[in-house]
C-alpha positions in Angstrom: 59.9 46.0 55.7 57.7 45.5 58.5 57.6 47.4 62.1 59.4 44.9 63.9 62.5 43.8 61.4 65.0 45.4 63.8 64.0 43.0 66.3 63.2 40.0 64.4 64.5 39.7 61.0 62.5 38.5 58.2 58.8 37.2 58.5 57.8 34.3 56.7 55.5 35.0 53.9 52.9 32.5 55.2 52.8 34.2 58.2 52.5 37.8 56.5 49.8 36.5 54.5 47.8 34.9 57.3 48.3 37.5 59.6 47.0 40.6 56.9 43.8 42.7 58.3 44.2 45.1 55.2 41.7 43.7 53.0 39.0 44.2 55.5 40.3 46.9 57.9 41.2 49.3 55.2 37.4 50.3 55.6 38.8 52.1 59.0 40.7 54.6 57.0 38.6 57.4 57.2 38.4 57.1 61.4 42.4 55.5 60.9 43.3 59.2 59.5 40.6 60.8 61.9 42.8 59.5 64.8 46.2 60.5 63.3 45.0 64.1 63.2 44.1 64.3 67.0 47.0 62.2 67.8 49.1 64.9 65.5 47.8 68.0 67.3 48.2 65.9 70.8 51.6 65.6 69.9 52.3 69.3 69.5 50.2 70.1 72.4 52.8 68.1 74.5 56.2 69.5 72.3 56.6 66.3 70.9 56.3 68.2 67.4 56.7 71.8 66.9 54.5 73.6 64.8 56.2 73.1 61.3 56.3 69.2 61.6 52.7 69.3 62.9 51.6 71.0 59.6 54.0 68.7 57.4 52.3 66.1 59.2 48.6 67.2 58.7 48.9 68.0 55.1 50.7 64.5 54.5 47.4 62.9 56.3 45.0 64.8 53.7 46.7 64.2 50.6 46.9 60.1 51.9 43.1 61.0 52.4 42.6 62.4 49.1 44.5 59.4 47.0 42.3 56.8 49.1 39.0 59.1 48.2 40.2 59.1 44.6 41.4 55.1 44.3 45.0 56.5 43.6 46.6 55.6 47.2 49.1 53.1 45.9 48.8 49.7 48.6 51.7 47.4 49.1 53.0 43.7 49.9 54.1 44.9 53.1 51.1 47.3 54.3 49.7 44.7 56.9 46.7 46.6 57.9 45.4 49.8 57.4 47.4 51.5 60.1 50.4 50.1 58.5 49.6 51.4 54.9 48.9 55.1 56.1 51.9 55.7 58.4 54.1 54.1 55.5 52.3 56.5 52.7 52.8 59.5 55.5 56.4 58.6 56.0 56.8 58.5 52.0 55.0 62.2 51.7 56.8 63.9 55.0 60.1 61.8 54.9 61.5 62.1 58.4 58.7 63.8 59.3 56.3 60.8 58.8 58.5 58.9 61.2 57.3 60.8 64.1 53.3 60.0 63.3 53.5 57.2 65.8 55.2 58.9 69.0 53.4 57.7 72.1 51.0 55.6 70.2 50.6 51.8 69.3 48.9 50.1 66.5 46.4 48.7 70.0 45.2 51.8 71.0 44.9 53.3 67.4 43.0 50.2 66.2 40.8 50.6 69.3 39.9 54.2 68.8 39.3 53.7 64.9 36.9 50.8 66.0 35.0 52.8 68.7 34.6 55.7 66.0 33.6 53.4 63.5 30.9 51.7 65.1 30.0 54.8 67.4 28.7 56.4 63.4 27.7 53.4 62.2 25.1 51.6 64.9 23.7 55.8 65.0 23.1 55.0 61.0 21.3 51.8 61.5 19.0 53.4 64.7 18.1 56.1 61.5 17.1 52.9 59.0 15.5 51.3 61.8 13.4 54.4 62.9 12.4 54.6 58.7 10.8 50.9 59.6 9.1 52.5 62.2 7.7 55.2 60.4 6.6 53.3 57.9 4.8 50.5 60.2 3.0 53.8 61.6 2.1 54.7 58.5 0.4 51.7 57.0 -1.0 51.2 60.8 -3.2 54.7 60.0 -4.2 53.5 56.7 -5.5 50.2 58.2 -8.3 51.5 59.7 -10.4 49.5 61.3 -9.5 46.5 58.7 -8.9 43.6 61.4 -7.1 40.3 61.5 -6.7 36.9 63.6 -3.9 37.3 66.5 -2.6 33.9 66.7 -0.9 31.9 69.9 0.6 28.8 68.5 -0.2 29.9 65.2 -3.7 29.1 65.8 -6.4 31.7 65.4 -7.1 33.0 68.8 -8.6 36.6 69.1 -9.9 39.8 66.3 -6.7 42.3 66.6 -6.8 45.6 64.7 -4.0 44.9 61.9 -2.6 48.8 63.1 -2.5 46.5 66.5 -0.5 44.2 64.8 1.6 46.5 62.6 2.4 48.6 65.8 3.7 45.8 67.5 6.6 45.0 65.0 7.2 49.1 65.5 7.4 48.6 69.4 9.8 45.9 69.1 12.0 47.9 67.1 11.6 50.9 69.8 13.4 48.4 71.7 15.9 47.8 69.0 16.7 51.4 68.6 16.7 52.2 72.1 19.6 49.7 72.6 21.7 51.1 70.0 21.7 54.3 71.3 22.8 53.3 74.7 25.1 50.6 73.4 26.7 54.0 71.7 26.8 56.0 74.7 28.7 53.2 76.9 31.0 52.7 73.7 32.1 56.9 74.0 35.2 56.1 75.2 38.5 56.9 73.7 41.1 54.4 74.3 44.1 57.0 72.5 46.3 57.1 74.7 46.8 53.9 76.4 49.7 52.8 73.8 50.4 49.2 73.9 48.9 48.7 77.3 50.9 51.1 79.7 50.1 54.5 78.2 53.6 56.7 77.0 56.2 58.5 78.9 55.6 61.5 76.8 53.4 64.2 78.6 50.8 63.7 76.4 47.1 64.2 77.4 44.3 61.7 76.3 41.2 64.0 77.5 42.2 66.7 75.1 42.8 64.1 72.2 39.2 62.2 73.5 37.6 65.9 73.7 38.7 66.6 69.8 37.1 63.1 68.8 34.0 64.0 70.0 34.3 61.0 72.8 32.5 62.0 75.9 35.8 60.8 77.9 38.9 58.8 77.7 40.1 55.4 79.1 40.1 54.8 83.1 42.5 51.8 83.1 45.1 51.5 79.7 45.0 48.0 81.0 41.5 47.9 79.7 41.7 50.4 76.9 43.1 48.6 74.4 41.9 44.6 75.6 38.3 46.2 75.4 36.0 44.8 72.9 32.5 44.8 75.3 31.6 47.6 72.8 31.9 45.2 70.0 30.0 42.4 71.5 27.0 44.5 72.2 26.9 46.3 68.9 26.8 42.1 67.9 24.1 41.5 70.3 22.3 44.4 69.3 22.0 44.0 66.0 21.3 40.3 66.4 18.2 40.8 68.2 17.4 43.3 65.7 17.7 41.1 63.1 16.1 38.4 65.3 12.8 41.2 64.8 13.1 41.7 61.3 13.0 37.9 61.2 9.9 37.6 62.8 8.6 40.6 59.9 10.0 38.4 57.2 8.6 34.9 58.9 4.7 36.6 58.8 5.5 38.1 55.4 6.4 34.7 53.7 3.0 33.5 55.5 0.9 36.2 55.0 1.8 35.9 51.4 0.9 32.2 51.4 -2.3 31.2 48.9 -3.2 29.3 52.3 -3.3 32.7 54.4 -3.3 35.4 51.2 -3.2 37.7 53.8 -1.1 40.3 51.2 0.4 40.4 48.2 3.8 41.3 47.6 4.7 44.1 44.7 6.0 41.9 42.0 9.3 44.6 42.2 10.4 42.6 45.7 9.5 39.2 44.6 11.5 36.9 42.2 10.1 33.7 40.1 11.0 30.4 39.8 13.8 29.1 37.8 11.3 25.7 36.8 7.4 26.8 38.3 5.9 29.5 35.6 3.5 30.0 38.2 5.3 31.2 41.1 6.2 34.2 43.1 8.7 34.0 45.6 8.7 36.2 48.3 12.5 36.1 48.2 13.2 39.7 50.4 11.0 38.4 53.4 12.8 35.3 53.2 16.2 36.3 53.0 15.2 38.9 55.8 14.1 35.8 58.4 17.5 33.9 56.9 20.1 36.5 57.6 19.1 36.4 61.3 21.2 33.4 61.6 24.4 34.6 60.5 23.9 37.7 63.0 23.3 35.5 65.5 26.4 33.6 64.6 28.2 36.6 64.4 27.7 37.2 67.9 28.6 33.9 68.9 31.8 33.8 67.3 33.0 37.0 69.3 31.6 35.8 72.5 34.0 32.9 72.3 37.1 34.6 70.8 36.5 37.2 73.8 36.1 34.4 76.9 39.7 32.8 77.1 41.9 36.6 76.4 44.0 37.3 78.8 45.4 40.9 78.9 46.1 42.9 77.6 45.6 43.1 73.4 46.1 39.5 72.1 46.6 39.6 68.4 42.7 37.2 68.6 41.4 40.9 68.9 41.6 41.1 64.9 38.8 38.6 64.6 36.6 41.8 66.0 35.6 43.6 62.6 35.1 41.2 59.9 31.7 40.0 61.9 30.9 43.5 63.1 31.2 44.8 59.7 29.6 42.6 58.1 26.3 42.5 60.9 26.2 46.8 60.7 26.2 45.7 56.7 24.0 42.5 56.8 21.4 44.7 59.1 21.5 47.9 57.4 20.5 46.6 54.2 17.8 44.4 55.5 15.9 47.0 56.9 16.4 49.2 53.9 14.4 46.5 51.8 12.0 45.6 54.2 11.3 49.7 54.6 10.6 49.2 50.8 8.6 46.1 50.5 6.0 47.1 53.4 5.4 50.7 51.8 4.1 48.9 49.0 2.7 45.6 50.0 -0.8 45.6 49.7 -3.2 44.1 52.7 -6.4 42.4 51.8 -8.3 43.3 53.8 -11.8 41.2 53.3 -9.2 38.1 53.7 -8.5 39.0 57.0 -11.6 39.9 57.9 -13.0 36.6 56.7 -10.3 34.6 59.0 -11.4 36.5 61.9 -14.8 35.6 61.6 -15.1 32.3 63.6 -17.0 32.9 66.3 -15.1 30.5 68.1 -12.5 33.6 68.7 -14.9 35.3 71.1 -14.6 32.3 73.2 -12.7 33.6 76.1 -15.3 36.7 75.7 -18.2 34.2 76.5 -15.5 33.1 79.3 -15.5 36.5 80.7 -19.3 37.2 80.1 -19.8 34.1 83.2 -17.2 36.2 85.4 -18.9 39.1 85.2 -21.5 37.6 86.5 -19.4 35.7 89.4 -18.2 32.8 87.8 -15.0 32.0 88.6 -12.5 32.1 85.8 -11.0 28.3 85.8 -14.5 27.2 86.4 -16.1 29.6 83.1 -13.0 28.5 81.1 -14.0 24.3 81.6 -18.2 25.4 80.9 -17.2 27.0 77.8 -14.2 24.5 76.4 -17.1 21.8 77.0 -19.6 24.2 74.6 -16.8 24.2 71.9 -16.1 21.0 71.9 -19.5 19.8 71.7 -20.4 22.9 68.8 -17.0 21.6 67.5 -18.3 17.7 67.3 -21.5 18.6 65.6 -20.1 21.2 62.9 -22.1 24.2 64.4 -20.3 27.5 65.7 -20.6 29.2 69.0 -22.6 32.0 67.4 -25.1 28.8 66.3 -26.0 28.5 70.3 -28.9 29.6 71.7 -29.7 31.3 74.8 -31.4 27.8 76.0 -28.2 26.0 75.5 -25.5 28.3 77.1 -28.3 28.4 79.7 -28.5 24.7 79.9 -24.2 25.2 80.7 -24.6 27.2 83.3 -27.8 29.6 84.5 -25.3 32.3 85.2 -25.6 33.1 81.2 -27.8 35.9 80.3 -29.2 37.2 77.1 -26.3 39.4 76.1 -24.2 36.0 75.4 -25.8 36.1 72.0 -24.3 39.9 71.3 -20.5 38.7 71.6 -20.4 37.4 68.1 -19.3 40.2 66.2 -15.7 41.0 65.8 -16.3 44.6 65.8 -17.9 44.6 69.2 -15.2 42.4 70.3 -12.7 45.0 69.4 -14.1 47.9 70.5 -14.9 45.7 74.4 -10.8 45.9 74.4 -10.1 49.7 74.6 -8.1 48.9 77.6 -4.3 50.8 77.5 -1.9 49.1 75.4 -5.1 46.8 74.1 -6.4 46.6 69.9 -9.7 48.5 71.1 -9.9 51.0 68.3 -9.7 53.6 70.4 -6.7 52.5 72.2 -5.2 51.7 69.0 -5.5 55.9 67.8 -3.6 56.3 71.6 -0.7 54.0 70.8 -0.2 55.1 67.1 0.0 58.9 68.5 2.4 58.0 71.4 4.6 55.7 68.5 4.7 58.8 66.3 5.8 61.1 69.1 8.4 58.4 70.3 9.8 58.0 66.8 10.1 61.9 66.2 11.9 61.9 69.6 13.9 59.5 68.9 14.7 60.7 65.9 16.4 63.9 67.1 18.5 62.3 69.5 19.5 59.8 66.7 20.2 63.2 64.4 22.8 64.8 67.2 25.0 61.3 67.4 
């Protein structure tokens, strides 16, 4: 029997069986019952129930939580959601009892509060893996040293970077990452219980006490609102999207990185897989899959974005489209993280690889550029003498550090004798100890303020 036979009479069992959310909402059962309970207690705070039905009522709600918990709660044909299946298995355990669960409430603004609860825990969850990254980028940035690296524009070699530098700026972009979540949970700390179908109840019942007793910072303004609301979901979605867009970008330099051409590092065998046909291969399968999934987030969040656009208020039943990509993008990001956190605790750098890329002179080339400034020569101007000195170096299979003073003095007499001294890439690093630069130096600063940030971050993250 379904909620609305009274009214209309039989639904088709096509429609029944399009219309289901149970196989994927039932994972809302935990913050379904979590709900009933402050709904419960609101209800005997307003003398809808009296003490004895209240009780009946929450013991009914924990046994239904303790057959789910077990894998004994008993689902049916006609349990269209999760809501559904819970009242019924209430109203089974309590009798008439049970059929006063849903006084002064609607399926809208229960759904609407289990969602908010549900992704309020879970995008707190995903800050924690995400801050694990962090901590672990930090950690490998201290073991790095002074080991150094090509930065690349265009990947093209362009300029020595400490690879802490490097490491430390995957660990900033996910400071960023983080730092949304956590504000994306704040504006989402709202409960909608309350609002009822869209016009709140008659009943004198009181949605700050019920929002207080979820732990929501307030309730609804506007019921209107309260139950049409999905922002929350479409930022969670943009949220983790761009997080995943970042662990992308991990994975992308990973699968490069780990390249014969680039052998940058080499993945523990434990996160690679082999080839099905090659003998000789070793895939790097985990930062792949970590740069792939990025699209589906992103997809994920398009999808809602268009569902959302053309809703009119308030609840429109499109609003069930809301958790199958949310779940799956709190999923989808979770566990990416997770195994990235494990492949870059182990993956080992080589170090003399690096070095060796980073050793072309030619990277020092906007150093030489800024060697003429200092001595009053205006950028745009040094920038043309120096691109002519490459290109000619270039043409004759020499290096910059192959010049001599009589030649760079030959390009322009405002070169003196310390041109020759800006060909090592340990000098080079240490001339960039600017704030927020890969000067060693700086480097020690930024690693000590990312540490501090994550540990602070960390706490919040531990009182959500």
């Amino acid at each position: 029997m379904t909620l609305w036979e009274s009214r209309l009479g039989s639904t088709a069992e096509e429609v029944m069986a399009f219309t289901v959310s149970l196989p994927f909402d039932r994972r809302l059962a935990t913050d379904d019952l979590t709900g009933s309970r402050a709904h419960v207690r609101g209800l005997r705070r307003a003398g809808v129930l009296d003490d004895g039905e209240a009780s009946i009522l929450l013991a009914a709600l924990d046994r239904v939580e303790e057959e789910l918990a077990s894998g004994t709660f008993a689902f049916r044909a006609e349990d269209e959601d999760i809501h559904t299946a819970v009242e019924r298995r209430v109203t089974e355990i309590a009798a008439d009892v049970g059929a006063k669960l849903h006084t002064g409430r609607s399926r809208n603004d229960q759904v609407a509060t289990d969602l908010r609860l549900f992704t309020r825990r879970e995008l707190i969850l995903v800050a924690r893996h995400v801050l694990g990254l962090q901590e672990v980028l930090s950690h490998r940035a201290a073991e790095a040293g002074d080991a150094y690296l090509p930065g690349y524009t265009h990947l093209q070699r362009a300029q020595p970077v400490l690879l802490s530098h490097h490491l430390l700026a995957h660990a900033w972009a996910l400071a960023r990452d983080v730092d949304r979540l956590m504000h994306s949970v704040v504006r989402l700390d709202v409960s909608p219980l309350g609002a009822g179908a869209l016009a709140g109840s008659s009943l004198a019942l009181d949605p700050d006490a019920v929002a207080a007793e979820l732990g929501f910072a307030g309730r609804f303004e506007n019921s209107l609102d309260a139950v049409s609301d999905r922002d929350f979901v479409a930022e969670a979605l943009f949220d983790l999207a761009l997080l995943g867009v970042h662990l992308s970008r991990i994975g992308e330099e990973l699968v490069l990185w780990s390249s014969e051409e680039f052998a940058f590092v080499t993945i523990d065998d434990a996160y690679a897989t082999g080839s099905s046909m090659l003998p000789q291969k070793k895939n790097p399968d985990v930062a792949e899959l970590a740069r792939g999934k990025a699209g589906r987030l992103i997809g994920h969040l398009a999808g809602m974005l268009a569902t959302l656009k053309g809703l009119p208020l308030a609840y429109n039943r499109d609003l069930q489209e809301d958790k199958e990509p949310l779940f799956d993008a709190v999923d989808t990001t979770a566990a990416t993280v997770r195994m990235l956190t494990e492949l870059i605790t182990v993956v080992q750098f080589d170090i003399d690889a690096m070095r060796r890329a980073a050793s072309d002179p030619a990277l020092q080339a906007t150093d030489v550029a800024e060697h003429l400034v200092a001595n009053g020569v205006p950028f745009r101007e040094a920038h043309g003498i120096v691109g002519a000195v490459v290109a000619r170096t270039v043409a004759a299979g020499r290096t910059l550090a192959d010049v001599g003073l009589g030649e760079w003095r030959a390009a322009s007499d405002r070169f003196d004798p310390s041109v020759l001294e800006l060909f090592d890439p340990d000098a080079a690093l240490r001339r960039r100890d600017v704030p927020g630069g890969p000067g060693p130096r700086s480097v020690t600063r930024q690693l000590t303020r990312a540490r501090a940030l994550i540990a602070r971050t960390r706490r919040t993250a531990a009182g959500g």
